[in-house]
Legacy VTK file of the C-alpha trace (Angstrom):
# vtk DataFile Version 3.0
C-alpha trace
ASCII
DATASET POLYDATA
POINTS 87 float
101.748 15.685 -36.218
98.986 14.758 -38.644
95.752 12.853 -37.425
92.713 11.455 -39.370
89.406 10.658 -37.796
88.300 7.167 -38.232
85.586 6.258 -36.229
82.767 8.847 -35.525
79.502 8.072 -33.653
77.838 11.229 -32.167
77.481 10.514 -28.169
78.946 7.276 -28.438
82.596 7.046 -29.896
85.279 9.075 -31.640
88.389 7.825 -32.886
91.840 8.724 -34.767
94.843 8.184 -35.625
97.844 10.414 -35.116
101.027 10.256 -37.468
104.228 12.277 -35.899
106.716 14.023 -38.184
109.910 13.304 -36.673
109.096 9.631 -37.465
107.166 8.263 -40.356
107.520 5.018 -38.834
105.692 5.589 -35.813
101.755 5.653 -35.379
98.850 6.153 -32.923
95.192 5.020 -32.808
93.434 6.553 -30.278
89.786 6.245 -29.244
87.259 7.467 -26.911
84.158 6.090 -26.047
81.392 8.068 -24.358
78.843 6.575 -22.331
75.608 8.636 -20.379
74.824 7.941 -17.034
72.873 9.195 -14.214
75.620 11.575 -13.055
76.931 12.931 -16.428
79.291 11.311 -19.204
81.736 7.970 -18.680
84.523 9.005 -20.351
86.810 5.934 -21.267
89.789 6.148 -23.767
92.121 3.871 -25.437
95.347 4.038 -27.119
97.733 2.139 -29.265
101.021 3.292 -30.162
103.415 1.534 -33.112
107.111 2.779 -33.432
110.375 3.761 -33.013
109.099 7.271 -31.745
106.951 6.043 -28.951
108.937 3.540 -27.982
112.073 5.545 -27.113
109.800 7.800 -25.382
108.401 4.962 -23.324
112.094 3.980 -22.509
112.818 7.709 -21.310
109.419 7.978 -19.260
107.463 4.859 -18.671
104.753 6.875 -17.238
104.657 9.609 -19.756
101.384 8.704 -22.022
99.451 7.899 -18.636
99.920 10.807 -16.782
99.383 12.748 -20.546
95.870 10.729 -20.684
94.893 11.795 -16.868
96.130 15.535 -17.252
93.655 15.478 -20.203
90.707 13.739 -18.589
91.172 16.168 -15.510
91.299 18.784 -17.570
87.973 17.669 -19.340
86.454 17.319 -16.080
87.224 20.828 -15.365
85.537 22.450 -18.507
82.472 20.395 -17.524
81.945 21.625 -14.278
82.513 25.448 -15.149
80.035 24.284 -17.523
77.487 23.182 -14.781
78.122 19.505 -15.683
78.045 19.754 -19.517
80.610 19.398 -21.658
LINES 1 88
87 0 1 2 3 4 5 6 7 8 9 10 11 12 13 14 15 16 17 18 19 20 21 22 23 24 25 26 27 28 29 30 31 32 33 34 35 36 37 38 39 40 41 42 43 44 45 46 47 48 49 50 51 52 53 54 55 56 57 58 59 60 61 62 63 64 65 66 67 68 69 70 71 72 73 74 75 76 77 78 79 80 81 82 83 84 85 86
């Protein structure tokens, strides 16, 4: 896979997209925005997916790209607190 950054805002928002190699048809934009609060960082993230790639893989597992996104955000969540809160 191949990405590119796109959007970069220090603090604020990162964003890229991702090109797969077993299919040059297929494409993902994905963004996160980050947002300080009281308690630490709001993480939120967003994803678009174009293709043959993604959607066969949606067809196979439905729930596959969510549960990718929360094992990612948990795992996040994990460095931060090792990290007394800061990530």
């Amino acid at each position: 896979m191949s990405c590119r950054v796109e959007e970069f805002e220090p603090m604020k928002r990162l964003a890229w997209y991702a090109y797969p190699t077993a299919s040059a048809e297929s494409r993902a934009y994905h963004a996160w925005i980050f947002t300080p609060s009281a308690k630490g960082t709001y993480i939120w993230t967003e994803e678009t997916m174009q293709g043959p790639l993604w959607i066969e893989g949606a067809k196979k597992d439905p729930g596959v790209f969510w549960r990718t996104h929360e094992k990612l955000l948990s795992a996040i969540d994990l460095v931060a607190l090792e990290r007394g809160g800061v990530f």
